[in-house]
N, C-alpha and C positions, 0 to 999 in steps of 0.2 A: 504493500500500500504506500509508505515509505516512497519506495523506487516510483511509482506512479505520478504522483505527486511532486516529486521532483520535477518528472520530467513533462508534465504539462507546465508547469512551471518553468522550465526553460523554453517551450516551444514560445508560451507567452512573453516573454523576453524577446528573443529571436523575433519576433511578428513583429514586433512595438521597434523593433531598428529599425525594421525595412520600411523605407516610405520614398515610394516614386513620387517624383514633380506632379503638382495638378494645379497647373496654371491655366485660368479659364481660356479658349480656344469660340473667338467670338466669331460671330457670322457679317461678312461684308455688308449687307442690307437687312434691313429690317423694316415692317409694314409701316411703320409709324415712322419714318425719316421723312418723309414727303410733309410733313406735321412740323418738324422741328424748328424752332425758333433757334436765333442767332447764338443767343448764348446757351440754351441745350448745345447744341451741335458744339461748342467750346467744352460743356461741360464734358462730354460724352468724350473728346479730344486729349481731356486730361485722364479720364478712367482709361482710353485706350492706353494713355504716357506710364500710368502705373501700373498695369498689366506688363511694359515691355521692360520696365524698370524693374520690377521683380523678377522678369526672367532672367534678365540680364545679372541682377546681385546672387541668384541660385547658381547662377555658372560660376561666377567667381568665388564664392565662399563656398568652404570646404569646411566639416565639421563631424565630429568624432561618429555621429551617427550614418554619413556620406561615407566612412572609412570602412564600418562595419559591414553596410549595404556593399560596397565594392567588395569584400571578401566573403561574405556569406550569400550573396544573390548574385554577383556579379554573371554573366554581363546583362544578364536578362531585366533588371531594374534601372543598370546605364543604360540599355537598349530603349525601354521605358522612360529614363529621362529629358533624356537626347529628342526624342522624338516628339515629348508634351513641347518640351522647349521650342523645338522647329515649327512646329503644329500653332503654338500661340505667338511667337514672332509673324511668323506668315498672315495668318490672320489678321494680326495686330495694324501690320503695315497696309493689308489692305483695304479695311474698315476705315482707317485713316485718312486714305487714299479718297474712297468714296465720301468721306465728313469733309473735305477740301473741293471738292467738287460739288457738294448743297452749297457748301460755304461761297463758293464763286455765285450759284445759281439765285442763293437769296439775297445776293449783296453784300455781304458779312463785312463790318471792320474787320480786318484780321492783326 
């Protein structure tokens, strides 16, 4: 019983390291853009800015639970990270892309 317990015990450990990236992966349009006031369309600009800013500070810091996941899940949760990362950059840039293009259409101070 002893042994049992221990070792739910470690798997629960073990689970609680590993954590793949999950940096939201937004959609370039949306029903309600054609709606959006000047400064929605800014605000929506800064939430796309903090989305790319968090993926971008996940690539760079490294931390004792990033060291673990590399040795106990490796590559299969880099493969995982890597790919949320690409996934909501991509995104990111294009949503942007389209928020710059209302912005010309409704006249925006920019």
């Amino acid at each position: 019983m002893k042994k049992t317990i221990t070792i739910i015990s470690l798997c629960f450990l073990i689970s609680g390291c590993a954590n793949s990236a999950n940096h939201e992966v937004v959609t370039t349009t949306k029903g309600s853009d054609a709606y959006l006031t000047c400064k929605e369309i800014r605000i929506e600009k800064k939430r796309i800015e903090t989305i790319v800013d968090g993926v971008n500070q996940d690539k760079e810091d490294m931390t004792g639970a990033d060291v673990v996941d590399g040795l106990l899940w490796f590559p299969f949760n880099v493969i995982a990270k890597q790919s949320n990362y690409s996934n909501a950059i991509k995104a990111a840039e294009k949503r942007k892309e389209h928020l710059i293009v209302l912005e010309k259409e409704n006249k925006c101070k920019t």
